[in-house]
N, C-alpha and C positions, 0 to 999 in steps of 0.2 A: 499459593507459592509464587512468588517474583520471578518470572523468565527474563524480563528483561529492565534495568535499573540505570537513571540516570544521575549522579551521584553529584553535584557543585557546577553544571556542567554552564560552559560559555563558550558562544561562536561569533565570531566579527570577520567579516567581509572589506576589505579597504577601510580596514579602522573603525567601521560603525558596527556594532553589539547592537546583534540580532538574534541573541540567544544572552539570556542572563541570569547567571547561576540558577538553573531549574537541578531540583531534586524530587523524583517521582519515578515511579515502580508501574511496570507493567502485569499484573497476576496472567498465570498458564489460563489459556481458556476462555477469558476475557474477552469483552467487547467495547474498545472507547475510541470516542471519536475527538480528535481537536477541533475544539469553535475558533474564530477570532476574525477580525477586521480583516483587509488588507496587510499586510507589513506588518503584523504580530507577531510572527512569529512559528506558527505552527506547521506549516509544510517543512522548513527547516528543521525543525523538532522531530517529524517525522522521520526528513533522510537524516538525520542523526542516529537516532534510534536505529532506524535499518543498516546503519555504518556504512552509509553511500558517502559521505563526510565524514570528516575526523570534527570533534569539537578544537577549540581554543588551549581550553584546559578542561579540569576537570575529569570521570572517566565515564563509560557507556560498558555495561556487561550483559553480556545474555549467559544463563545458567552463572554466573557468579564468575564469568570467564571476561577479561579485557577485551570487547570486540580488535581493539586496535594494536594489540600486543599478540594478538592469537598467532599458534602457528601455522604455515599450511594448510595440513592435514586441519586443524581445528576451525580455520575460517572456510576451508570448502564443506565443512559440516556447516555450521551456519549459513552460506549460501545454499545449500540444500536445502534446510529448511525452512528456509524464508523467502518469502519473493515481492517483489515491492511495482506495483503500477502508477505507471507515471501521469500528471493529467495533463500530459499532452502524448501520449502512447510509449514516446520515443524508441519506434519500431527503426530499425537498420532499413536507412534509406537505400542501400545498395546492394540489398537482399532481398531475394523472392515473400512472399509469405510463408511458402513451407520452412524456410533456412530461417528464419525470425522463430518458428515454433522450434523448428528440427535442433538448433545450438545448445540451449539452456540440457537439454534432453541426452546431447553427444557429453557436454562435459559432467555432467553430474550421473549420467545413469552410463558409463562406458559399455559395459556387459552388454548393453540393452540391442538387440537384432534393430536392422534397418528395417525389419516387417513390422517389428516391436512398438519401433517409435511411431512408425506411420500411423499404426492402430492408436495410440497416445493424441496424437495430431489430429486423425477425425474423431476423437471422443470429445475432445473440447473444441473444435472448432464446430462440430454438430451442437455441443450446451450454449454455446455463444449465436446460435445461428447464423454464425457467418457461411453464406451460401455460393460465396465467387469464388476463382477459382486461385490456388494456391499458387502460382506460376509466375502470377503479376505482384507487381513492385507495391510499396504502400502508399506511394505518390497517385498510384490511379484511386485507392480507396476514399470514399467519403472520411468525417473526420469520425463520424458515428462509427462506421465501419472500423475503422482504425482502434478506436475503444476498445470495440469487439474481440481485436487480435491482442490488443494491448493484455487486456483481461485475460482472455486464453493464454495467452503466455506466461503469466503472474500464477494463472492453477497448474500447468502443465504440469510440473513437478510434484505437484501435491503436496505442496508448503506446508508445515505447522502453523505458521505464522503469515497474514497476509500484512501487508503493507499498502494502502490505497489512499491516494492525492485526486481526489476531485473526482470517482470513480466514475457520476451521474451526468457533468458536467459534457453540453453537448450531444446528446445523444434523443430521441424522439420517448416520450412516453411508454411505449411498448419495449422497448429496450430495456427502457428503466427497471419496469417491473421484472421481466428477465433477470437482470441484475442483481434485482434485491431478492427475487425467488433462488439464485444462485447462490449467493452473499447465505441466505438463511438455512440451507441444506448443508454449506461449508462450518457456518456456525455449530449448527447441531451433532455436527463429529467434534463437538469439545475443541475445537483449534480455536486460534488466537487472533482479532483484527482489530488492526487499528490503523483508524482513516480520519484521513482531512475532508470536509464539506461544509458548503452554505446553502445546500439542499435540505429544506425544513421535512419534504416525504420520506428523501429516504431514512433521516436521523429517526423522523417520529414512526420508522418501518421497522425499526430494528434497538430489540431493546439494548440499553448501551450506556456506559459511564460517559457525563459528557465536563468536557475538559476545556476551560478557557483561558485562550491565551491574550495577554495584551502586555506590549510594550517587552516583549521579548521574555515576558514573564508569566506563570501561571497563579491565575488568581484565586479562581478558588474551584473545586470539584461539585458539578453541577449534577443533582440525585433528581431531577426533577421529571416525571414521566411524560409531560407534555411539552414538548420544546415550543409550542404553539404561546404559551403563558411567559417563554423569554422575551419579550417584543424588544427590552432596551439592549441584548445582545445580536437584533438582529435590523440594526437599522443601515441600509444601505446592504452593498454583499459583505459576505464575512472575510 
């Protein structure tokens, strides 16, 4: 079943089309990743799909609902259940780490006790092993570290759907694998991911539809279980 469908859709930036006319379907449960060059396209594609951007034309639905026509009530359901990591954290510079966790938590979960959330806040910041302390800014954090919170932030909620741009990107090998031991547990509750990467371990870590995008366009949907066998998709970064 398609949760989430991208129907004729186009985006341009100062006149230059960086999205062009893609039509593709996301199925519930699902795991797919966007390939592509530089400037192809696919991180775009992503905040599209997340509705972090409106397209050009064209439309974007999750459950057969206009992300960009929704109303209130129906887009704060959609932010509830989705949550989208960015690959550069973009954690609130003028905010503690606990207030980067504690927000996503105050607006979506109102009900929820200040003991409530707290208990939320060190469950995932315990799965992320982030070990400093929640007090200080994200300017003193490594950039690795920042990932950490980035990530924890994106599960807090307990998304349906994750959203991830460069998850691996930056971060030491032991982290990594954290990550994709995270990534595979969130998998196996039937939820839905879809991410951007030009990380050959984690894609070949995680089984997954892999999606190529070039020149603002998808060219064709890649079934192949060894991304190791792509080498003419992987020359230079993606």
């Amino acid at each position: 079943m398609a949760i989430l469908k991208m129907t004729q859709v186009c985006y341009e930036d100062n006149d230059q089309k960086i999205i062009n006319n893609i039509s593709h379907y996301i199925e519930k449960s699902s795991v797919t990743t966007f390939l592509g060059k530089p400037g192809s396209g696919k991180s775009t594609a992503l905040k599209l799909l997340a509705g972090l951007i409106p397209p050009t034309s064209g439309t974007i639905t999750f459950e057969d609902k206009d992300i960009h026509t929704m109303n209130q009530k129906q887009n704060m359901n959609f932010r509830k259940r989705t949550a989208f990591m960015f690959q550069d954290s973009a954690l609130w510079a003028n905010q503690d780490i606990f207030h980067n966790l504690d927000l996503p938590l105050q607006i979506h979960f109102p009900d929820m006790s200040i003991k409530e959330r707290r208990e939320r806040i060190r469950k995932y910041t315990e799965l992320v092993e982030y070990n400093k302390s929640l007090l200080i800014r994200p300017a003193v954090l490594s950039i690795g570290e920042q990932k950490k919170i980035g990530f924890a932030r994106a599960l807090i909620c307990e998304p349906e759907i994750l959203f991830l741009d460069e998850p691996t990107e930056s971060i030491d090998d032991k982290t990594e694998d954290l990550f994709i031991s995270i990534l595979k547990n969130f998998i196996a509750e039937n939820k839905t991911v879809i991410f951007v990467s030009h990380d050959k371990y984690l894609i070949n870590s995680i089984l997954c539809d892999k999606i190529y995008f070039e020149n603002g366009e998808i060219k064709e949907k890649i079934l192949l279980d060894d991304i190791n066998q792509m080498n003419d998709y992987y020359e230079g970064d993606l």
